[in-house]
C-alpha positions, 0 to 999 in steps of 0.5 A, spaced: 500 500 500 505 504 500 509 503 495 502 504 490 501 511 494 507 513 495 509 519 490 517 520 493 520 516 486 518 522 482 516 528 486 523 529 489 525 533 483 521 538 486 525 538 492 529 545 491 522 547 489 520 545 496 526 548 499 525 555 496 518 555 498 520 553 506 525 558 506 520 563 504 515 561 509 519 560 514 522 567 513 514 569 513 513 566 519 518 570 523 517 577 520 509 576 523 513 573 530 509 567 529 516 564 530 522 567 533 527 570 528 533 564 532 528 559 530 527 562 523 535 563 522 536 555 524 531 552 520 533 556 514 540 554 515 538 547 515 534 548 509 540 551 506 544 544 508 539 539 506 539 543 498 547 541 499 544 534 500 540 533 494 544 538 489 551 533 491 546 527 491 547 524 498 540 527 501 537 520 504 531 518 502 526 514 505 519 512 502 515 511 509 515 518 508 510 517 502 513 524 499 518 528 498 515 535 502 515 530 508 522 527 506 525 534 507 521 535 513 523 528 516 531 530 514 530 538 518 527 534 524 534 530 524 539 536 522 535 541 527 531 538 533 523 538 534 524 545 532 524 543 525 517 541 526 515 550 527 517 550 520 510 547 517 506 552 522 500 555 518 501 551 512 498 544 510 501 539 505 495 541 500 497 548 499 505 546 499 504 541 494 500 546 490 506 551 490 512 546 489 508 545 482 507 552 480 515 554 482 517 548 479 512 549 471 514 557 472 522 555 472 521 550 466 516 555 462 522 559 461 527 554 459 521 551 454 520 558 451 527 560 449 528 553 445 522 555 441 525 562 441 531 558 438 527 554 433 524 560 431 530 563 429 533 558 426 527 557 421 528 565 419 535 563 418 534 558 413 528 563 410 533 568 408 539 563 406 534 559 401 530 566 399 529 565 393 529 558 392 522 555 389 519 548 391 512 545 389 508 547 394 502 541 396 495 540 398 492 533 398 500 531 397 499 533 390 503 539 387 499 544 386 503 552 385 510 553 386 512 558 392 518 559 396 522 555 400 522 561 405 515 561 404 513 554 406 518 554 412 516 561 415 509 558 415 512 554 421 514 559 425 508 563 425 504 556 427 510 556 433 509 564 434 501 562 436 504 557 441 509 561 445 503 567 445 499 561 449 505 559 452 505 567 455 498 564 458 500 559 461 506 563 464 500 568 466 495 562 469 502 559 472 504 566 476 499 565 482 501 563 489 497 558 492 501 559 500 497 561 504 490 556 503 493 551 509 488 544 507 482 548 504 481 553 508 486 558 510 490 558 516 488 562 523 495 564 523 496 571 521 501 570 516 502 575 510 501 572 504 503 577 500 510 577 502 511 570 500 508 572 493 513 577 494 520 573 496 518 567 490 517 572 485 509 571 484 504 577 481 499 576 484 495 570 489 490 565 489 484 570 492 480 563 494 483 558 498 479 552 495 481 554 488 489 555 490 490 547 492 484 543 487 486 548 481 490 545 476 488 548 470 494 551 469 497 545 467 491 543 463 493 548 459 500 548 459 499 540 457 493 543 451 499 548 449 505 542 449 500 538 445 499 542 440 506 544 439 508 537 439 503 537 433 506 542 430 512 539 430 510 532 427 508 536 422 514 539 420 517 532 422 512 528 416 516 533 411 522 532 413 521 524 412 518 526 406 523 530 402 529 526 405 526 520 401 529 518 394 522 520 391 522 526 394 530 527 395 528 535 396 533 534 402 538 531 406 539 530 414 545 531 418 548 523 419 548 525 426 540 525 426 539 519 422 541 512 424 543 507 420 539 500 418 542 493 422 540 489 414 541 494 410 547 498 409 545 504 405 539 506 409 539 512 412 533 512 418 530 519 420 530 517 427 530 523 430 525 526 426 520 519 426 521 519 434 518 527 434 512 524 430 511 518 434 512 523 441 506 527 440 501 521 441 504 521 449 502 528 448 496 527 447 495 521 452 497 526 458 493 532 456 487 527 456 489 524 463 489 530 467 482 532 463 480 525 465 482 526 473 479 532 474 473 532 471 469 529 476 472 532 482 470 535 488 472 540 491 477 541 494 483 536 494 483 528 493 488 523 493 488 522 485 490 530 483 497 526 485 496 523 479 497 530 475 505 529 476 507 523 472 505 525 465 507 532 466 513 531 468 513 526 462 511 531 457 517 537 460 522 531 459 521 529 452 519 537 450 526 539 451 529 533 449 525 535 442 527 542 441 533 543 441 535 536 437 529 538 432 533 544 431 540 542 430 536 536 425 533 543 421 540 547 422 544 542 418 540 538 413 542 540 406 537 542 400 539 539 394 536 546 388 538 543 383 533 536 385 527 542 386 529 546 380 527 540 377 521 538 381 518 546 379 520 544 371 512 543 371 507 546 366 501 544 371 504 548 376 502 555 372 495 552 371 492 557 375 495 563 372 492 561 365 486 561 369 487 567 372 490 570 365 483 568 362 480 571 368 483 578 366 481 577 359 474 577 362 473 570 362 468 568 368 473 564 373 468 558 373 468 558 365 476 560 365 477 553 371 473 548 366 478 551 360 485 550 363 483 544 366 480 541 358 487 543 356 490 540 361 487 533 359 489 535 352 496 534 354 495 529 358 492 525 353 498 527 348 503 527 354 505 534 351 506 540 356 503 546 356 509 550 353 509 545 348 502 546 344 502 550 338 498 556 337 492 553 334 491 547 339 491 553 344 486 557 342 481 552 341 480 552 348 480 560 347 482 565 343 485 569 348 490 563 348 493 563 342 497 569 345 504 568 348 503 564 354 511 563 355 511 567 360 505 564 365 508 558 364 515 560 369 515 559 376 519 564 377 514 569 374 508 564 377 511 565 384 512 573 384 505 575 381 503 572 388 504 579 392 497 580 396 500 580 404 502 573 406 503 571 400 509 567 396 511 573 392 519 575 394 518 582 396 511 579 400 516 574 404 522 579 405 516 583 409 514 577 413 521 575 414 522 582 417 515 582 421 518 575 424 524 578 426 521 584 430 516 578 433 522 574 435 524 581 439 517 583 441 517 575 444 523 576 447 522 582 452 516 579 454 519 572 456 526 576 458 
């Protein structure tokens, strides 16, 4: 019974968490002369020396004491005397708990928001090194209109900007201070809850009690927010795995970032971009677990909110493990041009621009739609391409296209008619990459 309620295997990464909210507390407690300021100095130096402990790594643990917090507590008791027991004065498990994991997701929030920054940077970086390069851009997977490759990788990062503008929700939801709430009711102590917000950097307070110990939605959001920016990763992981395939062969990985295969000595395996792909599911299961767990709690704390840590804990750990190799996977793959020159060498991009072309000779667009795409079948038919058809094939579909189309039928030109805000159009995308630029300053001062 006790190894299955037991939360010590995984909550003693709280512990220096736990400590800096003792230390606060207890300095509290002597500055309202609930205990004397003696007391207050040999409980925080015995603190200090059970910090030492678990940094060094000899701090004993003893799974009878079911949790870290009362881990700590037992150890100061054998450091110090009884005194040690005063340094839980007007507090209760519940509110204590509460705090470790909100100073706890504050500090990793930090860490999480600079890799993403870095990730972010490192996509503008390619953005401008590749700016003029041009790919076949895709729906249903299928080649639909050439753009820039800057284009498609900037769209990434504004899916990455949306998530660290929730992320500073989080970070919002997450800077709230719980101590003070005692089990659930608060505390007839007459403690300064604000002085302790003060000392361990928090803006504000719980205003209800109840809601500071059985409130979790904090990291119900920060989960929402880490499944879908896992999401997100696994979508730019598909592409990737696709374009690094030999029937795309768009890109090469860093062999850093690949594996080879036990049987076949010419694979080169993905792994670090199939293991992204594959993490997101566990993202997933956390996010739903917690919804799970809470849905039909009543107030205020039971025993199964323990069961908020393992999954949380898991989704941090494979975040910041993910980021920043995802980064370097992005930082040193190779893009073969000359491979995707070839691949925009095709007439059906363009299809669009003669529509548009028949558009502006006053052709309806449903009418100039049905066209291209009869003459499209025709050159299908005759495996011929656009630019191939003689003048009189042309203007048998329409006489506007017995004029020379030479033009609408190159990428380049295709890609640079596309100027409207967000569009692929150079002089769009070098604004946009100038717009990230700014947004990756803007963000930095806010999380900074």
């Amino acid at each position: 019974m006790l190894k299955f309620t037991a939360s010590l295997p995984f909550d003693c990464r709280l512990a220096l968490y736990d400590i800096q909210g003792s230390i606060a507390h207890v300095s509290m407690l002597s500055r309202q002369a609930i205990i004397s300021e003696t007391e207050s100095v040999t409980i925080i130096k015995g603190l200090q020396e059970i910090a030492e402990e678990l940094r060094e790594g000899v701090f004993p643990e003893d799974i009878t004491f079911e949790d870290i917090h009362m881990n700590i507590e037992k150890r100061l008791i054998e450091k110090i005397g009884s005194l040690g027991g005063k340094m839980h004065t007007g507090r209760s498990r519940n509110d204590q708990v509460a705090l470790d994991m909100h100073l706890y997701l504050k500090a990793e929030l930090a860490i999480i928001d600079g890799q993403i920054h870095y990730l972010q940077d490192t996509i503008v970086q390619m953005a401008e090194k590749y700016f003029l390069l041009i790919i076949p851009g895709y729906t249903h997977l299928q080649r639909a209109q050439p753009i820039l490759f800057a284009h498609h990788l900037l769209a990434y990062f504004w899916m990455l900007d949306r998530d660290r503008e929730r992320l500073i929700g989080v970070s919002k939801r997450t800077d709230l201070m719980p101590l003070g709430a005692g089990a659930l009711a608060g505390t007839g102590f007459p403690i300064d809850r604000d002085y302790v917000a003060e000392k361990l950097g928090f803006s504000a307070i719980y205003q209800n009690s109840i809601d500071a110990v059985s409130d979790r939605d904090y990291l119900i959001e920060f989960l929402s927010f880490s499944a879908i920016l896992a999401m997100h990763l696994s979508r730019f992981c598909e592409e990737l795995i696709l374009w690094s395939s030999a029937e795309f062969g768009f890109i090469e990985l860093d062999d850093s970032y690949t594996t080879g295969s036990s049987m076949m000595p010419q694979k080169k395996n993905p792994d670090v971009a199939e293991l992204i792909r594959g993490k997101t599911g566990r993202f997933y299961g956390a996010l739903v677990g917690i919804l799970t767990l809470m849905k039909g709690l009543p107030l205020a704390y039971n025993k199964d909110m323990q069961e908020d840590k393992e999954g949380l804990f898991d989704v941090i750990d494979n975040l910041k493990a993910m980021l920043p190799l995802f980064t370097g996977m992005l930082k040193t793959l190779t893009v073969d041009s000359d491979r995707l020159k070839s691949s925009v060498d095709d007439d059906n991009l363009c299809a669009t621009d003669l529509a548009d072309y028949l558009v502006l000779h006053q052709v309806p667009f449903r009418d100039a739609h049905h066209i291209v795409g009869k003459l499209i079948a025709f050159c299908s038919d005759r495996q011929k391409r656009l630019r191939d058809l003689t003048v009189e094939e042309r203007s048998h579909f329409h006489p506007t296209l017995a004029k020379n189309i030479e033009s609408l039928l190159n990428p380049s030109s295709v890609v640079e008619a596309r100027t409207s805000k967000g569009g692929t159009a150079s002089t769009a995308v070098r604004s946009q990459i100038g717009l990230a630029r700014a947004r990756l300053v803007e963000r930095q001062k806010i999380s900074g």
